[in-house]
C-alpha positions as CSV (number, residue, x, y, z in Angstrom):
1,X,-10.1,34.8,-53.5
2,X,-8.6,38.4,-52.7
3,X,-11.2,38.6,-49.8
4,X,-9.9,35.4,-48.3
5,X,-6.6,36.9,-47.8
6,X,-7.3,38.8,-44.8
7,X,-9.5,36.7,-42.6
8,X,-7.0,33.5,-43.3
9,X,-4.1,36.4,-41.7
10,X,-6.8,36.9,-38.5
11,X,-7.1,33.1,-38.1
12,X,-3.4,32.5,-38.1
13,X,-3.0,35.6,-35.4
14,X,-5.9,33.8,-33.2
15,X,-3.9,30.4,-33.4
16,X,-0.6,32.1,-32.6
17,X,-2.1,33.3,-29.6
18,X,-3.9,30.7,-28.7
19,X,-0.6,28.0,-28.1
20,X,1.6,31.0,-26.5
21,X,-1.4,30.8,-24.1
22,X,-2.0,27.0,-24.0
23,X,1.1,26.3,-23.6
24,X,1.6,27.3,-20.1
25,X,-1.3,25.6,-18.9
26,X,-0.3,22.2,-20.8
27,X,2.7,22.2,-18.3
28,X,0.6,23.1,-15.2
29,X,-0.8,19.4,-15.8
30,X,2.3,17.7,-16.3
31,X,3.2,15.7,-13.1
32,X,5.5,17.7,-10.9
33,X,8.7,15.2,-10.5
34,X,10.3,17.4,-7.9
35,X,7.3,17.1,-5.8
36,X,7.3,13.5,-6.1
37,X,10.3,13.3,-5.1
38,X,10.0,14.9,-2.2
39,X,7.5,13.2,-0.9
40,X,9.6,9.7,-1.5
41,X,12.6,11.3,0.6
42,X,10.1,12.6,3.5
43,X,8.5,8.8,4.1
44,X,11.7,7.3,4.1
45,X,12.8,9.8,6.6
46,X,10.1,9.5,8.8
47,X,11.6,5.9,9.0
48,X,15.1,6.9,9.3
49,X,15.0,9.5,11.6
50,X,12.7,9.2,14.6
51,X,14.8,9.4,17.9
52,X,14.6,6.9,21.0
53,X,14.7,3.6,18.7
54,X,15.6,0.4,20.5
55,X,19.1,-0.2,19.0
56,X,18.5,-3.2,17.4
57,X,16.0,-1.1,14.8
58,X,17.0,-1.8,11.4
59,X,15.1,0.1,8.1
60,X,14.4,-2.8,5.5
61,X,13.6,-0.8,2.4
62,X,13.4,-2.0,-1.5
63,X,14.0,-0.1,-4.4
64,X,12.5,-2.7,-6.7
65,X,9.4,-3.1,-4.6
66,X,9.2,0.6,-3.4
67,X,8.0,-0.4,-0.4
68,X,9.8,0.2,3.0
69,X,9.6,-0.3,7.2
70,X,11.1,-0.7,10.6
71,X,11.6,-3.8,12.3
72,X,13.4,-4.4,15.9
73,X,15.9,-7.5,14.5
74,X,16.2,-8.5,18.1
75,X,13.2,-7.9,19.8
76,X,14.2,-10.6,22.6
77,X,17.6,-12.3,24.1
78,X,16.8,-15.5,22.2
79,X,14.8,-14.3,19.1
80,X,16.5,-12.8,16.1
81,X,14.6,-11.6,13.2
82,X,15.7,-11.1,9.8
83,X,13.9,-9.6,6.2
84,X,13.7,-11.6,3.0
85,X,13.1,-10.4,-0.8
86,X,12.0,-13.0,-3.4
87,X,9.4,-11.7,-5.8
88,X,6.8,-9.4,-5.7
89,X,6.8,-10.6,-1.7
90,X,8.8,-9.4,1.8
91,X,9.1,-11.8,4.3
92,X,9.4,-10.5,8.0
93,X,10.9,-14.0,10.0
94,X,12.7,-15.6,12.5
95,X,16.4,-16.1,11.6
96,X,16.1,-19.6,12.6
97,X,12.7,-19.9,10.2
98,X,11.6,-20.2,6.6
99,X,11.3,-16.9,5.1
100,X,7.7,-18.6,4.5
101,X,7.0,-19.1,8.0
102,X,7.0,-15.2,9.0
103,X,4.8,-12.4,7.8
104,X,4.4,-11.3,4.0
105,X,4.3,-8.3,2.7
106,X,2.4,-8.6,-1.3
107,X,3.3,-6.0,-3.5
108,X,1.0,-5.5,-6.4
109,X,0.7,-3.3,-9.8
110,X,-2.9,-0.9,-10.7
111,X,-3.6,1.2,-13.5
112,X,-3.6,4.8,-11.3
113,X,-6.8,5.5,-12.0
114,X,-8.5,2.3,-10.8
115,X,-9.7,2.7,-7.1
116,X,-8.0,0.0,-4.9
117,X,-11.6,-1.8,-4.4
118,X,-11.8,-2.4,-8.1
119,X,-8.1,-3.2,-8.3
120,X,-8.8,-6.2,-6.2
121,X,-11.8,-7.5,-7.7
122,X,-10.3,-7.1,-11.1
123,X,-6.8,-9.4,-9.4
124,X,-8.7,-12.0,-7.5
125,X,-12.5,-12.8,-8.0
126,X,-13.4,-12.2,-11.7
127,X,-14.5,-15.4,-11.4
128,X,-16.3,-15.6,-7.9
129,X,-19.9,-15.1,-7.7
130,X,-20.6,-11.0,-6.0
131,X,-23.1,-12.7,-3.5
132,X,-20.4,-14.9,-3.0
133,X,-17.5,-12.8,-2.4
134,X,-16.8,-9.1,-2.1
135,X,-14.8,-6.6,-1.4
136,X,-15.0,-4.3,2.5
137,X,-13.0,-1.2,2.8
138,X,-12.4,-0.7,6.4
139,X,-12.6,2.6,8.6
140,X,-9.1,4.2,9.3
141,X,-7.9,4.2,12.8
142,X,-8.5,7.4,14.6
143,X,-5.7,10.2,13.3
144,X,-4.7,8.1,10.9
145,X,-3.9,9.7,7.2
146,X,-6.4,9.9,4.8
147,X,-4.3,8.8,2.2
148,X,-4.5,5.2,3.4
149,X,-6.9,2.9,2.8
150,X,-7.2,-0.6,4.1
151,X,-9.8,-3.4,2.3
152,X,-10.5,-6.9,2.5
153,X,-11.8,-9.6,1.0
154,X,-15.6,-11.0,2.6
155,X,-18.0,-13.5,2.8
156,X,-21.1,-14.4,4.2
157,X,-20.7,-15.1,8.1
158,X,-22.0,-18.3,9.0
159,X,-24.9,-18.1,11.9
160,X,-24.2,-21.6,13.7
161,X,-23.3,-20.9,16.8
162,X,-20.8,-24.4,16.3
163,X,-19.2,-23.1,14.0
164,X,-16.3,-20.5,13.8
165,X,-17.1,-17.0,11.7
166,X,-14.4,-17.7,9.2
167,X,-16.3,-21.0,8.1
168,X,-16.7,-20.5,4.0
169,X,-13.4,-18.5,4.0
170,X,-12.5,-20.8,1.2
171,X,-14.9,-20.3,-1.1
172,X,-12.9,-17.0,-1.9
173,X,-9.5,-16.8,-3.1
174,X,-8.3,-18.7,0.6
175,X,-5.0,-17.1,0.6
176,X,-6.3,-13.8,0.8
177,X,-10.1,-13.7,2.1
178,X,-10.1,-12.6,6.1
179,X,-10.2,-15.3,8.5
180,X,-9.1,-15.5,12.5
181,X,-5.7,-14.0,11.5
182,X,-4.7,-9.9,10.7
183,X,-4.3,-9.6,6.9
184,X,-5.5,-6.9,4.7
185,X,-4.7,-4.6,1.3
186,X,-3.4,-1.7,2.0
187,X,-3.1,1.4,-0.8
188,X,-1.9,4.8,-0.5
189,X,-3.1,7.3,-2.4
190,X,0.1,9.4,-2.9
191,X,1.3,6.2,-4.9
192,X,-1.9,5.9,-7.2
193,X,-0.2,2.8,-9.2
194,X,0.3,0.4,-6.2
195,X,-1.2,-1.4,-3.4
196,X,-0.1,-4.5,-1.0
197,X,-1.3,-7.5,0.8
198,X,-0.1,-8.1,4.3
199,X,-0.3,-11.4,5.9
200,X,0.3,-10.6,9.9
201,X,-0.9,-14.0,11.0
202,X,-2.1,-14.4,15.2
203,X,0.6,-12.5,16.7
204,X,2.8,-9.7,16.3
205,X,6.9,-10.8,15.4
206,X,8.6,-7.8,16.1
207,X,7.6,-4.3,17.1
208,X,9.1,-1.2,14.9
209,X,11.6,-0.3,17.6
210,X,9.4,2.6,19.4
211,X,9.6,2.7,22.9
212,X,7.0,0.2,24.1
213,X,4.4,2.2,26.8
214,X,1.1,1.7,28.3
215,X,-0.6,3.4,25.4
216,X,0.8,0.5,23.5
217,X,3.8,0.1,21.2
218,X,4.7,0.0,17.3
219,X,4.1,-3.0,15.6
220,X,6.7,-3.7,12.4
221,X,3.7,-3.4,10.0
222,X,2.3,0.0,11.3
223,X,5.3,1.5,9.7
224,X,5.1,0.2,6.2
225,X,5.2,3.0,3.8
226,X,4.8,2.5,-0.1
227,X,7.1,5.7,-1.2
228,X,7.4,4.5,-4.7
């Protein structure tokens, strides 16, 4: 037993050393909250802050939703537009409309490490047949950030020339499978645990408030940012 004595003093020195030197590295992984941060105050910035806005731009943003844009709320003499909560949905409308009638922005939850193409099979077509309907992840617009990634929800295009391409759209979860309208999920990666569903119908209801030019002109929706 005396000969025990020694190496049982060696293993406690090696374990001593080993969590002083562990330790360090155990906080390295933690998630860095001041950089988090950060990056929430810098998107709502970018919002906030640009110069040259038509003075009618208001900032809609939601703490509860963590989701945030620009909209012009008078983007003509006789058309007002106004920004509606209820839910896990963000209605951009008409003042003299529905909240329903306008555009929606769908907020949803994801476990952070499930990839948003999964995330939306897993939400909407566990029980739809793969062959049936699918998931697309679309290219990003030239320049645009890598971080975001846009995806929808397909279906084999029907070849009669009579009929429209959208024909068997509701055979899929109708609501949210593509059709002759612009609507799409949208995730960014700097927010792993989120991703939303806009619903931007034919036609575009407001702009974001940047000067409109011949190299075209912001749409509400192209400054959505998810900073939470």
């Amino acid at each position: 037993m005396k000969r025990l004595v020694p190496t049982l003093g060696i293993l406690a020195v090696i374990i001593a050393l080993a969590v002083v030197f562990l330790r360090p590295n155990e906080q390295d992984n933690q998630p860095n909250q001041n950089q988090e941060t950060n990056q929430q105050e810098q998107q709502l910035n970018d919002l906030e802050n640009l110069e040259g806005l038509d003075p009618d731009t208001k900032v809609f943003k939601s703490d509860n939703l963590g989701v945030a844009f620009r909209y012009d709320s008078k983007p003509t003499d006789t058309f007002e537009v106004t920004v509606t909560e209820r839910g896990n949905k963000v209605y951009v409308h008409g003042t003299n409309e529905q909240p329903e009638q306008g555009k929606v922005v769908e907020v949803f939850s994801k476990p952070e490490d499930t990839l948003l193409e999964q995330a939306i099979k897993n939400q909407f077509l566990n029980n739809y047949p793969e062959q049936q309907c699918w998931v697309v992840v679309y290219e990003n617009e030239p320049g645009e950030s890598e971080n975001i990634i846009r995806a929808g929800i397909t279906y084999p295009k029907t070849n009669d020339p009579n009929l429209p391409w959208w024909t068997g759209y509701d055979k899929c979860p109708a609501e949210y499978a593509e059709i002759n309208a612009v609507r799409y999920f949208l995730h960014d990666t700097r927010v792993p645990g989120k991703y939303v569903f806009l619903d931007l119908g034919q036609d575009s209801i407001t702009t974001d408030g940047t000067p409109v030019t011949e190299a075209g002109g912001g749409d509400w929706s192209a400054s959505l940012r998810i900073y939470k």
